[in-house]
C-alpha positions as CSV (number, residue, x, y, z in Angstrom):
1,X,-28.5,5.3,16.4
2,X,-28.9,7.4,13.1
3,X,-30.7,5.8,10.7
4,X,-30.9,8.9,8.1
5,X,-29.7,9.3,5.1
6,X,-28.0,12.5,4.9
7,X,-26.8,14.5,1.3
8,X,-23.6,13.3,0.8
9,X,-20.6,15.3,0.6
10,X,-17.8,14.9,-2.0
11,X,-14.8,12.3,-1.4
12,X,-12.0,12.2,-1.2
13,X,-10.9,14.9,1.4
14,X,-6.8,15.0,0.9
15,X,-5.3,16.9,-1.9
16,X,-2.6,15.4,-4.0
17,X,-0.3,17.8,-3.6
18,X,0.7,17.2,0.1
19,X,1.2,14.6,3.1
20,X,-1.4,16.8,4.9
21,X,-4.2,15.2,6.6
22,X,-7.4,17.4,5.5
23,X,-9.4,18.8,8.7
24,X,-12.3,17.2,7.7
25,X,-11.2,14.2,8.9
26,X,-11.3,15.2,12.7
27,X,-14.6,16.7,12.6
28,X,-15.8,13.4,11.2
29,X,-14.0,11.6,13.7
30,X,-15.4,14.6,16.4
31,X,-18.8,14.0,15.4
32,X,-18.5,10.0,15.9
33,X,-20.5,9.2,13.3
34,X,-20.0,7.1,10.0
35,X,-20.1,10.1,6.7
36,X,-22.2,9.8,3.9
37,X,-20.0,10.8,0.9
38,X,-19.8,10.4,-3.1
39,X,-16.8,9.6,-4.7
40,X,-16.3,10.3,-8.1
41,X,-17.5,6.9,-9.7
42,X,-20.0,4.4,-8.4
43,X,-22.5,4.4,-6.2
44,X,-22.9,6.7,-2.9
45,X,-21.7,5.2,0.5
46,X,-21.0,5.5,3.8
47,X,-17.1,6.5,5.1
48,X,-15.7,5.3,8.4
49,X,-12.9,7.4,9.9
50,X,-12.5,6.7,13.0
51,X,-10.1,4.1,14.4
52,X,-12.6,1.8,16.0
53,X,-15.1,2.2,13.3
54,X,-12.2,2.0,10.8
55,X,-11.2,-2.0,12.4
56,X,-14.6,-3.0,12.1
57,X,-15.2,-2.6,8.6
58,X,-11.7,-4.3,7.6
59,X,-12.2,-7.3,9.9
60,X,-15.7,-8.0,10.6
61,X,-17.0,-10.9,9.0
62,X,-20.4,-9.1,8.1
63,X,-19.0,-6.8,5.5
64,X,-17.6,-8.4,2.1
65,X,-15.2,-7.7,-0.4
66,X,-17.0,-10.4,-2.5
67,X,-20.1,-9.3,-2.8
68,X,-19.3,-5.9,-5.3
69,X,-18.1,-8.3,-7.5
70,X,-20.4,-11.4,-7.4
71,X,-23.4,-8.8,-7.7
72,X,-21.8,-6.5,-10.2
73,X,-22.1,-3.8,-8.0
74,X,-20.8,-0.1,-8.7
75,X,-18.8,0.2,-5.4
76,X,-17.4,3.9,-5.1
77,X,-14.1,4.4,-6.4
78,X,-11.6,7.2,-7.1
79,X,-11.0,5.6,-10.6
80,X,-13.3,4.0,-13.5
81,X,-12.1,0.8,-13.4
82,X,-13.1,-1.8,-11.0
83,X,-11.4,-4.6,-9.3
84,X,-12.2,-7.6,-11.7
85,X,-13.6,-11.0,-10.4
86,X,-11.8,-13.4,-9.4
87,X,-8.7,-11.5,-7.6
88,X,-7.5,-11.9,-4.4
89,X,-8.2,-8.9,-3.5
90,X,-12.1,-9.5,-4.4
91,X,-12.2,-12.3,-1.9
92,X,-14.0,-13.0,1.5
93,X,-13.0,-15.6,3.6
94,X,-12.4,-18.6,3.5
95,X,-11.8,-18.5,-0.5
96,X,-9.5,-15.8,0.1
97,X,-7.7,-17.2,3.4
98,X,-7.2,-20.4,1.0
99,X,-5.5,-18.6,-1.9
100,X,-3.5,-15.6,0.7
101,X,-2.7,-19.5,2.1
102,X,-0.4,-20.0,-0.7
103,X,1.8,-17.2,-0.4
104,X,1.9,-16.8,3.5
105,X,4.8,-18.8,4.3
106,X,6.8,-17.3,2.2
107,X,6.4,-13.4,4.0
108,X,7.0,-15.1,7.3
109,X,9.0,-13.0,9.6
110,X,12.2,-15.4,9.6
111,X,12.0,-15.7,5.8
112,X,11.9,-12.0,5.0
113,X,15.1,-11.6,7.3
114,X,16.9,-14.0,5.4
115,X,16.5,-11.4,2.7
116,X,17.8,-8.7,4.5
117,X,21.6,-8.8,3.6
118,X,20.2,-8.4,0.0
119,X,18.5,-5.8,0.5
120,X,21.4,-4.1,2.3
121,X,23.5,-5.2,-1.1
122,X,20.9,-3.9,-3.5
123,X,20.6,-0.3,-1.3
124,X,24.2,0.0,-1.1
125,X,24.9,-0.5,-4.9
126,X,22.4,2.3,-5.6
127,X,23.6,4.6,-3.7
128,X,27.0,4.3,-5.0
129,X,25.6,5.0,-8.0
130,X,24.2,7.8,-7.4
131,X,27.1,9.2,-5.5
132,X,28.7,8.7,-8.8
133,X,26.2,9.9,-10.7
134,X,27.1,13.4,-8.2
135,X,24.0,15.3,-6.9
136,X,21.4,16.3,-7.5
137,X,19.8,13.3,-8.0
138,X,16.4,11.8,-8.3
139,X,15.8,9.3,-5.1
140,X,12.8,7.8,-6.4
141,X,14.4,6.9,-9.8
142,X,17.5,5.9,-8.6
143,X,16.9,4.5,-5.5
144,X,13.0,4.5,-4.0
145,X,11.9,2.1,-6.9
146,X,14.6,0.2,-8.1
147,X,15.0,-1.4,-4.5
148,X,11.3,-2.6,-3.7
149,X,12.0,-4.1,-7.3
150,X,14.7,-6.1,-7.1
151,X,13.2,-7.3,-4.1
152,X,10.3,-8.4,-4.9
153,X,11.3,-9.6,-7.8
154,X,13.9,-11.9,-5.9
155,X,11.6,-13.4,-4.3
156,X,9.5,-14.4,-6.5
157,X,12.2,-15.8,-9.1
158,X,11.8,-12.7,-11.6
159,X,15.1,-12.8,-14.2
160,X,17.0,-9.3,-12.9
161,X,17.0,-8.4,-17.0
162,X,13.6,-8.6,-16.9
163,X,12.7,-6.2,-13.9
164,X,12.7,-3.2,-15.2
165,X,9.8,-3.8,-17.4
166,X,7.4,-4.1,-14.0
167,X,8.3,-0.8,-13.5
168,X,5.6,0.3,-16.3
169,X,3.2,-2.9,-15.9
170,X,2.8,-2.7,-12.5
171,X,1.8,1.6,-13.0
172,X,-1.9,-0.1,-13.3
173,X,-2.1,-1.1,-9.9
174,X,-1.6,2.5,-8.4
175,X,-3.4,4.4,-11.2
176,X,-6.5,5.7,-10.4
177,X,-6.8,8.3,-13.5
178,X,-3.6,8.4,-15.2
179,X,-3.8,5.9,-17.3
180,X,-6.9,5.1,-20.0
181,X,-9.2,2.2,-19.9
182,X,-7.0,1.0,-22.9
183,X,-3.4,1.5,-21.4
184,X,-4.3,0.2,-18.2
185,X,-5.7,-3.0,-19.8
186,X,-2.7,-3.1,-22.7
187,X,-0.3,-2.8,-19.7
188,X,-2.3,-5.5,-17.5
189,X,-2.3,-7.9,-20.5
190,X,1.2,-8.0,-20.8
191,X,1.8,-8.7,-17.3
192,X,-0.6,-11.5,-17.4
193,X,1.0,-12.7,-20.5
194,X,4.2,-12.3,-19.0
195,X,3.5,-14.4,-15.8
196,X,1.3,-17.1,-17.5
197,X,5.4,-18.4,-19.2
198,X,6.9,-17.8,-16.3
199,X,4.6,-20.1,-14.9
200,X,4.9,-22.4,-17.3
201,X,8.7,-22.4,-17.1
202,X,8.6,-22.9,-13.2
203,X,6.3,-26.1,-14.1
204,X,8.8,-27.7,-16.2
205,X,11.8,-26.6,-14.4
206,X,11.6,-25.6,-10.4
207,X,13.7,-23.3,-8.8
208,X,14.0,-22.2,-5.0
209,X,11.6,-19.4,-5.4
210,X,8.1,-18.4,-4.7
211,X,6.8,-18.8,-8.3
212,X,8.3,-22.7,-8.3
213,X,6.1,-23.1,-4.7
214,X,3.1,-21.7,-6.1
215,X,3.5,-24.0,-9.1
216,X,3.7,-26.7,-7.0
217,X,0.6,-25.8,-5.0
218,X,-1.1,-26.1,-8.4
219,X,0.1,-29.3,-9.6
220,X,-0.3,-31.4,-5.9
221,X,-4.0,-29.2,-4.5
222,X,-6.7,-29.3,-6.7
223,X,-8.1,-26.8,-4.7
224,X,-5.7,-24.4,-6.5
225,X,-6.9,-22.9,-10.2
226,X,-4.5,-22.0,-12.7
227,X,-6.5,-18.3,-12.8
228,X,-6.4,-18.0,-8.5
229,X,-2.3,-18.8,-8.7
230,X,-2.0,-16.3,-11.8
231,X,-4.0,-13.4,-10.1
232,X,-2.5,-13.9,-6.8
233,X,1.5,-14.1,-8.5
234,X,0.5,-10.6,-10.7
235,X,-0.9,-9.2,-7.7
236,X,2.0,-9.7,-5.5
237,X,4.8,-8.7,-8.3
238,X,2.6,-5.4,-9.8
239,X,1.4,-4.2,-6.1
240,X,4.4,-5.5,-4.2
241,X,6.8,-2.2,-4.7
242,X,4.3,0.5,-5.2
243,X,3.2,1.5,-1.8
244,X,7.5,1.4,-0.6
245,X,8.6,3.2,-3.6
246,X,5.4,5.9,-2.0
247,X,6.5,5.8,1.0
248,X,10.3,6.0,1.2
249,X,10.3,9.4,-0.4
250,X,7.5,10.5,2.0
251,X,9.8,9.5,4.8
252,X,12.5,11.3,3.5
253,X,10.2,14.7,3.0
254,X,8.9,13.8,6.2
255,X,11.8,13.6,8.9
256,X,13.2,16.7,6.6
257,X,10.8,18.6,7.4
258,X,10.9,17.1,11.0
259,X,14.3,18.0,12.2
260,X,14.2,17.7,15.5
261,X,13.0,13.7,15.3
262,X,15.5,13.5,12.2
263,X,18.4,14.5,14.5
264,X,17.3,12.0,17.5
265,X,17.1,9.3,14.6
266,X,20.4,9.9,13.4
267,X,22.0,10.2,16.9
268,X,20.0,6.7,17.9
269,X,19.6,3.8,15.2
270,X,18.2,1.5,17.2
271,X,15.1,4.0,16.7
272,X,14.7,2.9,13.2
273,X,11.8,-0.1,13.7
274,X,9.9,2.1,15.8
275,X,10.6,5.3,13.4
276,X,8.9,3.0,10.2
277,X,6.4,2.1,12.5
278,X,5.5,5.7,13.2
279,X,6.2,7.2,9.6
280,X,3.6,4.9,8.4
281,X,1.3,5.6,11.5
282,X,1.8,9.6,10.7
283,X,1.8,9.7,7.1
284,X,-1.6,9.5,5.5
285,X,-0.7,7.4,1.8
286,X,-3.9,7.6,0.6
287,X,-5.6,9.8,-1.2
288,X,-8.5,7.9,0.2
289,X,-10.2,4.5,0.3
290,X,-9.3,2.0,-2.5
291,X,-11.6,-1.2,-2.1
292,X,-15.1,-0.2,0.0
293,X,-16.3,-3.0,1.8
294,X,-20.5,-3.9,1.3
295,X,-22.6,-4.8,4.2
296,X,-24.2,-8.6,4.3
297,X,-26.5,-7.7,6.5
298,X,-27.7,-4.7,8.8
299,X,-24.9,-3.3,11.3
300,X,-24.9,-0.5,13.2
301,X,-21.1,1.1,13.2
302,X,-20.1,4.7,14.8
303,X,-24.0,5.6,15.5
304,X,-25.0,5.1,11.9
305,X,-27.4,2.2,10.9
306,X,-25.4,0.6,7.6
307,X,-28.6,-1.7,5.7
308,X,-27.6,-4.7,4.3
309,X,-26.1,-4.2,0.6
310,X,-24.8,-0.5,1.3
311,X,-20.7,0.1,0.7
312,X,-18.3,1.2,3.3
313,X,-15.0,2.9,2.9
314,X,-12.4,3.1,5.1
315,X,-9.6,5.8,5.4
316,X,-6.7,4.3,7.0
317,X,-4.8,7.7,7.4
318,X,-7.5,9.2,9.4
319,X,-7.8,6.5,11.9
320,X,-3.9,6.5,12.7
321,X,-4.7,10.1,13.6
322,X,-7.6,9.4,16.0
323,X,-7.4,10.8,19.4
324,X,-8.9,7.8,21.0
325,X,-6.4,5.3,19.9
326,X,-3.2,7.4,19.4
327,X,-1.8,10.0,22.5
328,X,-1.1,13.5,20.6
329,X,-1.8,11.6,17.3
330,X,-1.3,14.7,15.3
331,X,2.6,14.6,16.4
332,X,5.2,12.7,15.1
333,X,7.5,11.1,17.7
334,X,9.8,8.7,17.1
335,X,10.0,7.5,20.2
336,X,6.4,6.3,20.3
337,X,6.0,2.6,21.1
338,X,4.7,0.7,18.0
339,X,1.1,0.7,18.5
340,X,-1.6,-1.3,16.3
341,X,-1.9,1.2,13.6
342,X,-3.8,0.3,10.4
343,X,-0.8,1.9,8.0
344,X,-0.8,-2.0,6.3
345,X,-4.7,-2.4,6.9
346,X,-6.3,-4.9,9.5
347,X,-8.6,-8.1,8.6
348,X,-8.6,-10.4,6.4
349,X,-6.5,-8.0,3.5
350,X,-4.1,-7.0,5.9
351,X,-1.0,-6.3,3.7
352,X,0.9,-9.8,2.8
353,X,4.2,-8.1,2.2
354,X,4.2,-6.3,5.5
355,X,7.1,-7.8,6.9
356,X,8.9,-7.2,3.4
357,X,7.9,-3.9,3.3
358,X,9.4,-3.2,7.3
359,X,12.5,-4.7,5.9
360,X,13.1,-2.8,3.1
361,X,12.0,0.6,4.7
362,X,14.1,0.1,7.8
363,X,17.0,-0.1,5.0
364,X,16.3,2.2,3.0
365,X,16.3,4.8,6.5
366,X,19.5,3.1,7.3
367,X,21.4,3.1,4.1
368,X,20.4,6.8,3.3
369,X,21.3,8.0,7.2
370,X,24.7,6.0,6.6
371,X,25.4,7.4,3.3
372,X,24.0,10.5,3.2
373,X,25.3,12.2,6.8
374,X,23.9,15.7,5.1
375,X,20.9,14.5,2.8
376,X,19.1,17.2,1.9
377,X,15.9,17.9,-0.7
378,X,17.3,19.8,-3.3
379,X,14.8,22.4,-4.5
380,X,12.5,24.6,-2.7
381,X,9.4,22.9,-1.6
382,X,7.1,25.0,-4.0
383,X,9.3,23.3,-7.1
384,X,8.3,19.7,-5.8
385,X,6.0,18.0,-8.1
386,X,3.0,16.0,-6.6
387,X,2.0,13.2,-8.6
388,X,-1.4,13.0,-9.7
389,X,-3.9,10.3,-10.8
390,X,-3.1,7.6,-8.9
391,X,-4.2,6.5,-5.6
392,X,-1.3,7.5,-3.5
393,X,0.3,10.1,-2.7
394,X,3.9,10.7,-3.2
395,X,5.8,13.6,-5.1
396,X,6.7,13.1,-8.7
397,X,10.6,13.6,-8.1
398,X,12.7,14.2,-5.2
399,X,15.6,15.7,-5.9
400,X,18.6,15.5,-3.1
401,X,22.2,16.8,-2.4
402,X,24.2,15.5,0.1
């Protein structure tokens, strides 16, 4: 066990301007130890990249969420702002299993297919669209953000006028430097605002929609605050379309660049489940760790000694590459069977909207495979633009022909 406490390198390791996985990853995970790195604010840390290693930092009860925020703590980020107090995702169980409680029942499996014929309706309309709009056209404009949208937006009982306006709120939850301290909190106060009448309007008048159940909650559990339902209702409108409007672009770039598996997808649709799974195995999101993880007491993970009070972050991206969980984890094969990969996290903050998400991505492949029989990126690769700033990685346009 290594109990040092080596210089620690910079972090993060991926560029923004790519899907690749940066090498540094698999020496880490070679080398089988935890990393000492420094990310660009907060304090220094310890970074777990490797799958095992990885598991046991999201899910072990010994390492908190809670306690960056309850201490004040200056947990290594990728962006000046912290996670206020008080949100969900600042939680430990069972606080947090009480409040992600709320919400649960409505991302069940057998309620998210219900949705499915929607989201088939909403896909379908936006590609007509852009067929008669004529390519090129934008997919992430026109059809990689509008859908995780309306979706989520369904759900929860947003007014369709009124969705387009998330599309700018909700930019705080996936900006890391983009945005000032001033726009981010301008753009956050509106949202709150926003929700608070909604809210209101659901207490007075119920609908059949997850705003009206959290209401509800509110008014009949005292163990529900009015602050825990707002935060958890911004939380899951803001971050509920970012990380699909990410990632359906970077599947598209992906199998593109992929042709082989692209032409045994579009020869065998029945493929499709297992082809999200593995796209979101084989694509590394993140530009690195979001929300580190602080050590209640002393723990020794991957051959390091962590003390009590020191922050762990996990990468996600390289632990779906590790050699000891994943055979020939640097390949993508769509044929894989869907293994435990941490592309939607593990633990307590596993993602909510998983099953959502699987819903909406496995239509998105669909619809654009239906549609689009010769989809193609429509500019040289060197003309893409990455976007920058935030914590995922995605490019800035992708424009396609067909």
């Amino acid at each position: 066990m290594d109990t040092t406490r080596a210089e620690p390198v910079g972090y993060p390791f991926n560029r923004a301007e790519d899907l690749e996985l940066d090498e540094r990853y698999a020496r880490s995970r070679a080398g089988r130890q935890l990393v000492r790195v420094k990310m660009p604010y907060g304090e220094e840390g310890w970074l777990a990249t490797r799958y095992e290693d990885v598991r046991i930092v999201l899910g072990d009860h010994r390492f908190s969420r809670a306690a960056a925020a309850a201490a004040g703590l200056d947990e290594p980020r990728t962006s000046p702002q912290t996670v206020g107090p008080g949100v969900i995702l600042s939680m430990d169980p069972p606080e947090h299993s009480r409040v992600r409680r709320l919400a649960g029942k409505a991302f069940t499996h057998r309620n998210v297919e219900r949705l499915r014929p929607k989201a088939e309706q909403v896909a379908n309309e936006l590609v007509d669209r852009m067929v008669e709009h004529g390519s090129p056209v934008d997919l992430i404009e026109n059809f990689a953000s509008p859908l995780p949208v309306a979706m989520i937006c369904t759900m929860l009982g947003v007014p369709v006028e009124d969705q387009h306006r998330f599309l700018v709120w909700s930019e705080v939850f996936a900006s890391a430097t983009t945005l000032t301290a001033e726009e981010t909190q301008a753009r956050l106060g509106s949202l709150v605002q926003y929700m608070s009448e909604l809210l209101r309007q659901r207490q007075e008048k119920p609908e059949d929609d997850l705003l009206s159940g959290l209401v509800l909650a509110r008014d009949q559990d005292d163990r529900f605050t009015g602050e825990e339902i707002l935060s958890l209702a911004i939380v899951l409108l803001g971050a509920g379309h970012e990380n699909i409007t990410s990632q359906i672009p970077n599947f598209v770039y992906t199998l593109l660049h992929h042709p082989d598996e692209l032409a045994r997808l579009r020869a065998d649709r029945s493929l499709i489940p297992q082809a999200v799974e593995e796209l979101m195995r084989y694509i590394p999101l993140g530009l690195g760790p979001v929300l580190a993880r602080y050590a209640l007491v002393d723990i020794e993970v991957g051959g390091v000694l962590v003390r009590a009070g020191e922050p762990v972050v996990a990468s996600l991206g390289s632990a779906n590459r590790d050699e000891d969980a994943f055979d020939r984890a640097d390949v993508l094969d769509l044929t894989r069977q869907p293994g435990p990969h941490v592309g939607f996290g593990h633990g307590p903050h596993h993602c909510l909207g998983a099953a959502l998400a699987r819903m909406e991505m496995q239509i998105a492949m669909e619809t654009l495979l239906d549609r689009f029989p010769d989809l193609r990126i429509a500019v040289p690769d060197e003309d893409l633009k990455w976007r920058t700033g935030t914590f995922m990685r995605s490019v800035l346009e992708l424009p396609i022909t067909w």
